[in-house]
MIDOSE-1310 file (N, C-alpha, C; in nm, 2 decimals, decimal comma, always signed):
residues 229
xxxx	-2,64/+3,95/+1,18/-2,68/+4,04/+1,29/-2,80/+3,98/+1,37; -2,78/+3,97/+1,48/-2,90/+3,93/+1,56/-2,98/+4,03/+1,54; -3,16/+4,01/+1,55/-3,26/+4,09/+1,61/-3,33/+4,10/+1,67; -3,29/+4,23/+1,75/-3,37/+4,22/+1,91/-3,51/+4,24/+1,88
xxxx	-3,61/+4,18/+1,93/-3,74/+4,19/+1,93/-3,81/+4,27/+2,05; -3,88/+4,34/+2,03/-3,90/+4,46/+2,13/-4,01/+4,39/+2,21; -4,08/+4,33/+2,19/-4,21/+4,24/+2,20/-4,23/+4,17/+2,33; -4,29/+4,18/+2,44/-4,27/+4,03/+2,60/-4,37/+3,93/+2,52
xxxx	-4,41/+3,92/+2,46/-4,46/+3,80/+2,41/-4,38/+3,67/+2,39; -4,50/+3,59/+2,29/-4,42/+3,44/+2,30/-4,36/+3,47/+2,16; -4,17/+3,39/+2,17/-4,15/+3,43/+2,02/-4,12/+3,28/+1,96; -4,18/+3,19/+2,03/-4,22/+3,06/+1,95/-4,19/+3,04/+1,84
xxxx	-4,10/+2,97/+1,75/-4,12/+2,91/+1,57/-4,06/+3,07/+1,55; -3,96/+3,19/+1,62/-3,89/+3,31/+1,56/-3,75/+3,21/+1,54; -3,68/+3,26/+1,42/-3,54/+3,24/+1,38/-3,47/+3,24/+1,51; -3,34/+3,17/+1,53/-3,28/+3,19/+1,64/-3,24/+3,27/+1,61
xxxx	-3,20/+3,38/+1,54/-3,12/+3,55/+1,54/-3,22/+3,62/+1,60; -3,34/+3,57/+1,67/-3,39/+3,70/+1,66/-3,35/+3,70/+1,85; -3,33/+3,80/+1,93/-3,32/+3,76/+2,03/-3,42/+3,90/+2,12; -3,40/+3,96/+2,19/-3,49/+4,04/+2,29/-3,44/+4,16/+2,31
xxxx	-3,51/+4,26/+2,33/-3,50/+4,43/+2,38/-3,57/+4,45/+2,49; -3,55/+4,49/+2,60/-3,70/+4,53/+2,67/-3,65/+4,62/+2,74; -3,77/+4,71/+2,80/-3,73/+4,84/+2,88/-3,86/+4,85/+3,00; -3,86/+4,92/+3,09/-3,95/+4,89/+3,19/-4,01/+4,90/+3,16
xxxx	-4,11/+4,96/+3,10/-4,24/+4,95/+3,04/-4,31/+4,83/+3,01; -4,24/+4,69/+2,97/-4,26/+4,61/+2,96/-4,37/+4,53/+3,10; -4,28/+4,58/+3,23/-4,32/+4,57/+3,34/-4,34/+4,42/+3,37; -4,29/+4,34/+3,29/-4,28/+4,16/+3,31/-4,11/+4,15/+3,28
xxxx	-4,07/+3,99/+3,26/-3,98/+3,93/+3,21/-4,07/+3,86/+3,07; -4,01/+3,95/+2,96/-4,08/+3,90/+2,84/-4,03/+3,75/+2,85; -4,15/+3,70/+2,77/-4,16/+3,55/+2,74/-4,00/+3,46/+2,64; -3,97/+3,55/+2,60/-3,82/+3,53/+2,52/-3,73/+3,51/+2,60
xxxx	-3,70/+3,61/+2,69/-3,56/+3,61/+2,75/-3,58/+3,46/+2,81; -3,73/+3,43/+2,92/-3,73/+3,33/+3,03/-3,69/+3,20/+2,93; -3,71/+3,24/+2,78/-3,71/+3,09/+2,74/-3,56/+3,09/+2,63; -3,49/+3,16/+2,71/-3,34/+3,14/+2,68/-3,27/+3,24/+2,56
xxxx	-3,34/+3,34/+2,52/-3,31/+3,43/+2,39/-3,16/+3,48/+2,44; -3,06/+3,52/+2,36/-3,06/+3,65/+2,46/-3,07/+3,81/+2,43; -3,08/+3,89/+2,50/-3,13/+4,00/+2,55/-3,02/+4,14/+2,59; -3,11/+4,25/+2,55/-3,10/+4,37/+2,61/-3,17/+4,47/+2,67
xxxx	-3,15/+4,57/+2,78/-3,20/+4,63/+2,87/-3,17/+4,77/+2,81; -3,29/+4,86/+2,72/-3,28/+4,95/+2,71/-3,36/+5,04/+2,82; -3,34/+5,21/+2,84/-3,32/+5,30/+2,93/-3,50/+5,37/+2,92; -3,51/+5,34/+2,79/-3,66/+5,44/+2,76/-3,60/+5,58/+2,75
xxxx	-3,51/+5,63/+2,73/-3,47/+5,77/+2,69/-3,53/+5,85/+2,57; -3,53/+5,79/+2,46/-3,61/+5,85/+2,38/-3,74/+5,91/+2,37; -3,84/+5,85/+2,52/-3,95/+5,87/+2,49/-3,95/+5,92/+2,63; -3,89/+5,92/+2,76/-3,89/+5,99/+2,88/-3,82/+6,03/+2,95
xxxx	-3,78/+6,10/+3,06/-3,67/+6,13/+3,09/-3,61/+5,99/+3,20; -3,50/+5,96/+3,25/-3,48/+5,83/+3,27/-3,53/+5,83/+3,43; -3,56/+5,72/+3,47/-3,63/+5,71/+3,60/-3,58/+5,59/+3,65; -3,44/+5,62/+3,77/-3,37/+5,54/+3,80/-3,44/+5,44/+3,90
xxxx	-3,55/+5,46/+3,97/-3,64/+5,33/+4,06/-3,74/+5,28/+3,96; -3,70/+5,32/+3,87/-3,81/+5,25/+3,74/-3,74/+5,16/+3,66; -3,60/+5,23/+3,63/-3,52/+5,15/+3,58/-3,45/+4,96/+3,69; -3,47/+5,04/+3,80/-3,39/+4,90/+3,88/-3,49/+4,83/+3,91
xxxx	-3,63/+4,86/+3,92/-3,72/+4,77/+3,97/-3,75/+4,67/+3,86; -3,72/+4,70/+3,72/-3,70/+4,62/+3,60/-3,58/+4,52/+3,64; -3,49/+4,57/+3,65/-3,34/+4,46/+3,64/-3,36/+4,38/+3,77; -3,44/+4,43/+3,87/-3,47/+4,32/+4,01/-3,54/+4,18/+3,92
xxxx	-3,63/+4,21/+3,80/-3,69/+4,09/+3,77/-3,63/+4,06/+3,68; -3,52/+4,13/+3,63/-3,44/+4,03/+3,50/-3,33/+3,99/+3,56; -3,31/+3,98/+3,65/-3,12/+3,97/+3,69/-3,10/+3,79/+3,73; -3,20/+3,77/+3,74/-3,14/+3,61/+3,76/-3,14/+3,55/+3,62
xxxx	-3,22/+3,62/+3,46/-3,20/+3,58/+3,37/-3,03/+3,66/+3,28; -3,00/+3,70/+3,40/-2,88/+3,84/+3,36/-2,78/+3,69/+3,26; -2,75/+3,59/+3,28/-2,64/+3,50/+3,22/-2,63/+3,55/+3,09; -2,76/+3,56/+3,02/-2,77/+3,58/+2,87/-2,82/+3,75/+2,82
xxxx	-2,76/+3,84/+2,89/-2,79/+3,96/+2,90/-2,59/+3,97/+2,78; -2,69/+4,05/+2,68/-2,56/+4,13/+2,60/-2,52/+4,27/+2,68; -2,61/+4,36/+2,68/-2,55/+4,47/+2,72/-2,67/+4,53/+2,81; -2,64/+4,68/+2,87/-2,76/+4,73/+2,96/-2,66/+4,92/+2,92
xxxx	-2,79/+4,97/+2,84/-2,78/+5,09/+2,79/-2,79/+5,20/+2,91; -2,71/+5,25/+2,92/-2,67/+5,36/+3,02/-2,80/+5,51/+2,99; -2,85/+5,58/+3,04/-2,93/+5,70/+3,00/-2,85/+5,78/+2,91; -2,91/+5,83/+2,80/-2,84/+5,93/+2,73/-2,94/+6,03/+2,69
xxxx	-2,92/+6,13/+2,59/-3,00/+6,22/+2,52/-3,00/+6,20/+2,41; -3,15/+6,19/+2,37/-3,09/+6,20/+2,23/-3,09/+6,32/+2,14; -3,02/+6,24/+2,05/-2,98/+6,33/+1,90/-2,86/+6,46/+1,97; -2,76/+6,45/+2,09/-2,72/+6,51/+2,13/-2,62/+6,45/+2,19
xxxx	-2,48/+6,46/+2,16/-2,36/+6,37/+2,19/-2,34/+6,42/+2,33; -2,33/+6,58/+2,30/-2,24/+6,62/+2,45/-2,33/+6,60/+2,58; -2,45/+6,60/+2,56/-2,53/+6,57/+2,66/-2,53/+6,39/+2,71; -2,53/+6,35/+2,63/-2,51/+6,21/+2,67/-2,37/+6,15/+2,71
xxxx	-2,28/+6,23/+2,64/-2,16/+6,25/+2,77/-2,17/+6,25/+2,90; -2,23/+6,38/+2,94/-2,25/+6,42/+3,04/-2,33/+6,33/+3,15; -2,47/+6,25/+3,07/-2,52/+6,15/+3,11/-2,44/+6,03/+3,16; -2,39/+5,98/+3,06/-2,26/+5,90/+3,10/-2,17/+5,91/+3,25
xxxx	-2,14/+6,02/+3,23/-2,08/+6,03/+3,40/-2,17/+6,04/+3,54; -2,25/+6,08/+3,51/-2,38/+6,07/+3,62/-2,38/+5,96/+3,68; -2,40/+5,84/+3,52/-2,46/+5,75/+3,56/-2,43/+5,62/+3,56; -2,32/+5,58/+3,50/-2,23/+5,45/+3,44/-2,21/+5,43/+3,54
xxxx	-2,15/+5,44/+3,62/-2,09/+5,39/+3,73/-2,16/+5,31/+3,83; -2,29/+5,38/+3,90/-2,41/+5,33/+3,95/-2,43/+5,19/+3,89; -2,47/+5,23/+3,75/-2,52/+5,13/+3,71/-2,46/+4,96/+3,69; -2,33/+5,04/+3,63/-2,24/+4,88/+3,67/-2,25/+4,85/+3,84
xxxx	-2,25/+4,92/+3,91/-2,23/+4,87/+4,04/-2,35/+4,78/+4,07; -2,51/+4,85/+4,03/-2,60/+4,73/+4,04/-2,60/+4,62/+3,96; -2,56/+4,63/+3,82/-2,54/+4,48/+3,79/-2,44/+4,38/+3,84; -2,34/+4,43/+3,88/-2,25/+4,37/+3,97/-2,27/+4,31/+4,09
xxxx	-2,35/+4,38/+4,15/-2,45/+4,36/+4,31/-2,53/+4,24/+4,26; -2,59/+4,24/+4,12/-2,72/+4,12/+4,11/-2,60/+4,01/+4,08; -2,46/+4,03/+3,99/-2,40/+3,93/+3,93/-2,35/+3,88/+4,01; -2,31/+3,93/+4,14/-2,28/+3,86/+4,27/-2,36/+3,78/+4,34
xxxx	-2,50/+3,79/+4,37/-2,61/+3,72/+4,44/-2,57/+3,64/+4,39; -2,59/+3,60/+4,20/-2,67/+3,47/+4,15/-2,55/+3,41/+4,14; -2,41/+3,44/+4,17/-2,28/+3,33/+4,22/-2,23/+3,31/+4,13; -2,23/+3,36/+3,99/-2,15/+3,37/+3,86/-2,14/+3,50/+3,78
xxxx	-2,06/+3,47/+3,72/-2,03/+3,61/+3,63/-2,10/+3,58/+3,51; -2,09/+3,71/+3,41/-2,18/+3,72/+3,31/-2,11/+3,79/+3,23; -2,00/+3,67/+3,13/-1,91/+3,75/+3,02/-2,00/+3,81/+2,99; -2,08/+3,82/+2,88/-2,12/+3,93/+2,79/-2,19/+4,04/+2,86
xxxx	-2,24/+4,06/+2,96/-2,32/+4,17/+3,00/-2,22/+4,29/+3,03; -2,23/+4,38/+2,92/-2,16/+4,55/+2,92/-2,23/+4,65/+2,91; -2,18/+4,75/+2,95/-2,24/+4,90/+2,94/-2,27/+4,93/+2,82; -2,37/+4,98/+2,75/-2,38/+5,02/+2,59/-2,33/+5,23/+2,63
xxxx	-2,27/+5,22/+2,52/-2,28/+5,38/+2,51/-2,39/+5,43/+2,42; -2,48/+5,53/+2,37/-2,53/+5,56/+2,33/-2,49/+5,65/+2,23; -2,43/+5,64/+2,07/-2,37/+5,73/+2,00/-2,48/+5,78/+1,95; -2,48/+5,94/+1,95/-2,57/+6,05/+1,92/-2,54/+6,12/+1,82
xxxx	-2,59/+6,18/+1,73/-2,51/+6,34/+1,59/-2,43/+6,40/+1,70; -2,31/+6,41/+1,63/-2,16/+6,46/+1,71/-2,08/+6,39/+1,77; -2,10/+6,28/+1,75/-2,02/+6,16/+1,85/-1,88/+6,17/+1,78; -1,89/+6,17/+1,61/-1,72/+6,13/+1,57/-1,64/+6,24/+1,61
xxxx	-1,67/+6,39/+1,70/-1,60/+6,49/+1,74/-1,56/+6,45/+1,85; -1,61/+6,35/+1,94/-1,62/+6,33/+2,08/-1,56/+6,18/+2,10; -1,48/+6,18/+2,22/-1,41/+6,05/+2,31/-1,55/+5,94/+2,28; -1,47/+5,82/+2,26/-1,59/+5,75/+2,31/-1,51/+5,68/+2,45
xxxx	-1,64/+5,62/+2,56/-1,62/+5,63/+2,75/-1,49/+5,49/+2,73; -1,41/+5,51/+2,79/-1,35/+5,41/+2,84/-1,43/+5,28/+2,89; -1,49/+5,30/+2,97/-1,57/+5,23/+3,04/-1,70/+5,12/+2,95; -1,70/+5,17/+2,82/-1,78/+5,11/+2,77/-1,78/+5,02/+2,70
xxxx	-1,86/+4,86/+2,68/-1,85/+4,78/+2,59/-1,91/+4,76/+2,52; -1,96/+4,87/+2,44/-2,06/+4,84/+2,34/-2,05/+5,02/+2,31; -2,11/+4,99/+2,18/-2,13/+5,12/+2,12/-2,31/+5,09/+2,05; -2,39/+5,17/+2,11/-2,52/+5,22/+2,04/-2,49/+5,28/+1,96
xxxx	-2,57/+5,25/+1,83/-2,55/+5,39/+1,66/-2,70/+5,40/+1,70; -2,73/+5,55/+1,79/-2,87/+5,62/+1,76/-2,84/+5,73/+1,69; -2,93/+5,81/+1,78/-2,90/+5,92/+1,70/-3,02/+5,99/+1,58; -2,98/+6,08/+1,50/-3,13/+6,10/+1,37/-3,09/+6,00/+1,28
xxxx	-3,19/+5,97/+1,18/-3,14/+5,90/+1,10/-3,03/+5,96/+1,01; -3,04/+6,08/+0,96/-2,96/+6,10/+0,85/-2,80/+6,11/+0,93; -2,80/+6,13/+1,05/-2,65/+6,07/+1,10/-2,63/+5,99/+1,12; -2,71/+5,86/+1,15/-2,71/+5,67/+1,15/-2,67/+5,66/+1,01
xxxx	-2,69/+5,71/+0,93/-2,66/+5,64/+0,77/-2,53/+5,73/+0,69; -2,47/+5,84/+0,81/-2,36/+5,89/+0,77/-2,21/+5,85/+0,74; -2,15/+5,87/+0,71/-1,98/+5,87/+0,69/-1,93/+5,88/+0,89; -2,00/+6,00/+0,91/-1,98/+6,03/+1,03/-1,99/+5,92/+1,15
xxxx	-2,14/+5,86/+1,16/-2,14/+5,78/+1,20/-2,05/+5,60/+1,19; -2,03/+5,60/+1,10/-1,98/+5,46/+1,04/-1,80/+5,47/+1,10; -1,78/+5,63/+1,09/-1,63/+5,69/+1,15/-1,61/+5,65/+1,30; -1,76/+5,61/+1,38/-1,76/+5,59/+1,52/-1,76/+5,47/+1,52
xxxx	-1,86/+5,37/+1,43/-1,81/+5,23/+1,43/-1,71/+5,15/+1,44; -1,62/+5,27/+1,32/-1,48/+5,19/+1,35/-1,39/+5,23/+1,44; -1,41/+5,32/+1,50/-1,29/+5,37/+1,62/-1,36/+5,26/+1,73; -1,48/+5,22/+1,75/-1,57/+5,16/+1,88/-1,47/+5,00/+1,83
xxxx	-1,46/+4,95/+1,71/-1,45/+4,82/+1,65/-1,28/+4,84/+1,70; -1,21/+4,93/+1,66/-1,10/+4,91/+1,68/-1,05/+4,92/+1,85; -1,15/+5,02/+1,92/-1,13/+4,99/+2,08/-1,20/+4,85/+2,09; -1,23/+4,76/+2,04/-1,27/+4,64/+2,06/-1,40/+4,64/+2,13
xxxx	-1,45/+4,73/+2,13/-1,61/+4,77/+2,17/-1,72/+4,66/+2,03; -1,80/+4,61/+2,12/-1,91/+4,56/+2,02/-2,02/+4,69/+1,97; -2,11/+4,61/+1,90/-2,14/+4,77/+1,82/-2,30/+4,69/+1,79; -2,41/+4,78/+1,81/-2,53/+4,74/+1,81/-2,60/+4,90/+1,76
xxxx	-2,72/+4,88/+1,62/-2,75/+4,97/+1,53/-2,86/+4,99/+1,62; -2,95/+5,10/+1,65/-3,11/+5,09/+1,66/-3,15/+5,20/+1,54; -3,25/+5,17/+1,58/-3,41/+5,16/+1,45/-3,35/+5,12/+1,31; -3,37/+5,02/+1,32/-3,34/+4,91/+1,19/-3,51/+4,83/+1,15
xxxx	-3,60/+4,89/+1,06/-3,72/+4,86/+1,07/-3,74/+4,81/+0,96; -3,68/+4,79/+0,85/-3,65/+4,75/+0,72/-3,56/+4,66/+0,66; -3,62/+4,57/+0,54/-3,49/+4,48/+0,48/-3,40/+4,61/+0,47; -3,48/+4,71/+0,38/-3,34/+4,84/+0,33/-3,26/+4,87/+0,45
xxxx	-3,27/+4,86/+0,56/-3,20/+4,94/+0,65/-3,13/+4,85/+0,72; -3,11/+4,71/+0,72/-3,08/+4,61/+0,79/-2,99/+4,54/+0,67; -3,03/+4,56/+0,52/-2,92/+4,52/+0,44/-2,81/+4,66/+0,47; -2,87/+4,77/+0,45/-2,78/+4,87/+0,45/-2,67/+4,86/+0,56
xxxx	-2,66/+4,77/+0,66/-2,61/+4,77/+0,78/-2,51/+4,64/+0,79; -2,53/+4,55/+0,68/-2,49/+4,44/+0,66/-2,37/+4,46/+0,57; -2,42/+4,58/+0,45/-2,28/+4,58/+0,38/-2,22/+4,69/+0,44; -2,23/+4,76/+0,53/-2,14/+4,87/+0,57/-2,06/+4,81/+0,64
xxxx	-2,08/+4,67/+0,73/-2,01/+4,63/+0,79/-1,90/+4,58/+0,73; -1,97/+4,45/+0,60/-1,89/+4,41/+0,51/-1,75/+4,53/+0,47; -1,78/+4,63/+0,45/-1,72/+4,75/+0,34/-1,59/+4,82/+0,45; -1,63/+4,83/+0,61/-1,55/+4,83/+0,72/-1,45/+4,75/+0,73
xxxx	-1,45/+4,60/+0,71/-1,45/+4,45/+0,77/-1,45/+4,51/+0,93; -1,60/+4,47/+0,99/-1,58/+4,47/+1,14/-1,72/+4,36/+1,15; -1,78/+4,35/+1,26/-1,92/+4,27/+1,29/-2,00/+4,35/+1,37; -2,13/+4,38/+1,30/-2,25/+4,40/+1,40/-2,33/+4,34/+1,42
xxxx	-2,28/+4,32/+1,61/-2,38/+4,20/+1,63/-2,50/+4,20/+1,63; -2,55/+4,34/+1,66/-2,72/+4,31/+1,65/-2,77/+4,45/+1,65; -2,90/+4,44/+1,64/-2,98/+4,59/+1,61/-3,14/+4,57/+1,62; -3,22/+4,66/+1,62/-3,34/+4,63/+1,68/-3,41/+4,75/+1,61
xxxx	-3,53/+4,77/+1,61/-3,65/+4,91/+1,58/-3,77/+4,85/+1,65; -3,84/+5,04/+1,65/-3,96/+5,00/+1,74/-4,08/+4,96/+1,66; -4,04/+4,98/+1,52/-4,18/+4,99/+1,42/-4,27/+4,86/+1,42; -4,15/+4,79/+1,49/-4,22/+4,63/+1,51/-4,33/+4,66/+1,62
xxxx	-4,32/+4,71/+1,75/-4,45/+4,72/+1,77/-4,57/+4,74/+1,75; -4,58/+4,83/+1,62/-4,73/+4,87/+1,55/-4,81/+4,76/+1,46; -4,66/+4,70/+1,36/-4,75/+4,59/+1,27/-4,58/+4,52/+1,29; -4,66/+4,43/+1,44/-4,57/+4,27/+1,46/-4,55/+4,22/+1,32
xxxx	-4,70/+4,16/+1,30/-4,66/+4,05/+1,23/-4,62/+4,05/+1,08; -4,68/+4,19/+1,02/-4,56/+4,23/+0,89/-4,43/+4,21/+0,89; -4,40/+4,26/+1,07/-4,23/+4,32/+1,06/-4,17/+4,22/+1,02; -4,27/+4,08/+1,14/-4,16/+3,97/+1,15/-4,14/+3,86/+1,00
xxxx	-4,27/+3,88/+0,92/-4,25/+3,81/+0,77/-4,10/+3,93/+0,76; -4,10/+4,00/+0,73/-3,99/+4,07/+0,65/-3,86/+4,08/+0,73; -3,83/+4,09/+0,85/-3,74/+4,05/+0,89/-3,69/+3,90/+0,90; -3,79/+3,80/+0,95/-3,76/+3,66/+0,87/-3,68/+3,68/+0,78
xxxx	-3,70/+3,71/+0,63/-3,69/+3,69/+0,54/-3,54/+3,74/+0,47; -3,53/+3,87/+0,53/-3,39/+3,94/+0,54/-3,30/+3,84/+0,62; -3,35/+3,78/+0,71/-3,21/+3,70/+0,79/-3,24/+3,60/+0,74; -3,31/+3,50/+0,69/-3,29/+3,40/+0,58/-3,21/+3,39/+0,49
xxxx	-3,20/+3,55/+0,43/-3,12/+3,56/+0,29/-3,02/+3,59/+0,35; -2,98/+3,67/+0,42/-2,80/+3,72/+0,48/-2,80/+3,59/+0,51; -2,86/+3,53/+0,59/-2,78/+3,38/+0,65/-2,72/+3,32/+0,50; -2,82/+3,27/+0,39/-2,78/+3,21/+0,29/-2,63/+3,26/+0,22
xxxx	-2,68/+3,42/+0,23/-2,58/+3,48/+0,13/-2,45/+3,44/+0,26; -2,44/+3,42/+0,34/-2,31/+3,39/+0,44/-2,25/+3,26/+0,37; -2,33/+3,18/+0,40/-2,31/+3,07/+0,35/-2,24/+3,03/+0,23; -2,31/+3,06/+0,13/-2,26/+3,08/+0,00/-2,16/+3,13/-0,01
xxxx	-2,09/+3,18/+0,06/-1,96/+3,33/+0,07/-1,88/+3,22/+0,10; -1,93/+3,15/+0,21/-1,80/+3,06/+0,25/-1,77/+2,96/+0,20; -1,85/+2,87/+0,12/-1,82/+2,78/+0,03/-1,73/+2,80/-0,06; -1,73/+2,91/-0,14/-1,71/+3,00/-0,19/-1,55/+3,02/-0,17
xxxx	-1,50/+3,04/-0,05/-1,37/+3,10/+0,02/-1,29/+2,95/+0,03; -1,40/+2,81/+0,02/-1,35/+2,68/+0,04/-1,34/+2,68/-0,04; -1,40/+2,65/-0,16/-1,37/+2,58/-0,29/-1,25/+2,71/-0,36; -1,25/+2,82/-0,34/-1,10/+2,90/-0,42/-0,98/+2,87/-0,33
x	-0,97/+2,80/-0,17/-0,85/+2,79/-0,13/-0,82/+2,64/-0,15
């Protein structure tokens, strides 16, 4: 799994898994994306209500780095499915239209750049959007680490939707995520938490270290699959 680093700083001598998050607040082009990471554009929903000339005057300064943009998270509510539904129609639409507007200026397209959905507590009752390529696992924790939620993984995996975890602030929670995927067979490409802001440089020894070891333990797996066939 890639990790998005929430951080505009310099991520110099970081693993290449780790790649970028940013949300207007940032109020720059963090130092990551410009030097080729790649990147996601979250909404700031969790902490305010969404502020659509707040949100675009952000993407005006990221959109020529848009080539290496994975997804751009639509407004949702959290901890609340049917609301973020409802959000979804508001606002998906718009929003593809301006990244489409910037993907057009810069005279190329941009496979990977998709709409994230934001899956909330009550999502496995609920449609996931047509329109979406990507599936967010938010939500509380004790429904990120549910049956229920993992039930949305795979319906998102089997609509061929990519699938991205947030608040992943721990080896425990980032191994936890690694064999659930295993235990699925599907792939999560990436996932991110904000705890990294408070103590960076803890986070990043210990997430280092977690993608050290998954990388190895990959490795090993596949030698492994060589030498028994």
């Amino acid at each position: 799994m890639l990790y998005l680093w929430p951080q505009a700083g310099s991520m110099r001598s970081m693993h290449s898994r780790f790649g970028v998050i940013t949300t207007a607040a940032h109020g720059c082009v963090p130092t990551g994306i410009k030097k080729g990471r790649l990147w996601a554009f979250d909404n700031e929903c969790f902490r305010r209500p969404f502020d659509y000339d707040r949100w675009l005057a952000h993407w005006h300064r990221l959109f020529p780095y848009s080539k290496r943009c994975l997804f751009v998270v639509v407004p949702d509510k959290p901890i609340d499915a049917q609301g973020t539904l409802a959000l979804w129609q508001d606002w998906h639409a718009l929003i593809r239209k301006q990244l489409d507007r910037f993907d057009n200026l810069a005279h190329v397209r941009k496979p990977r750049m998709g709409l994230a959905f934001a899956a909330q507590d009550g999502q496995e009752s609920l449609p996931l959007p047509d329109e979406a390529g990507w599936v967010f696992i938010a939500g509380s924790t004790e429904w990120k680490l549910s049956d229920a939620a993992a039930s949305v993984m795979q319906r998102a995996w089997d609509a061929r939707m990519y699938i991205h975890v947030g608040r992943v602030n721990s080896q425990k929670r980032y191994r936890y995520f690694r064999r659930l995927a295993e235990r699925l067979d599907l792939d999560i490409v990436s996932c991110e938490g904000t705890a990294v802001r408070f103590y960076p440089s803890q986070a990043l020894q210990r997430l280092t270290d977690i993608i050290y070891e998954c990388s190895a333990n990959a490795e090993t797996t596949a030698r492994s699959s060589l030498v028994s066939e």
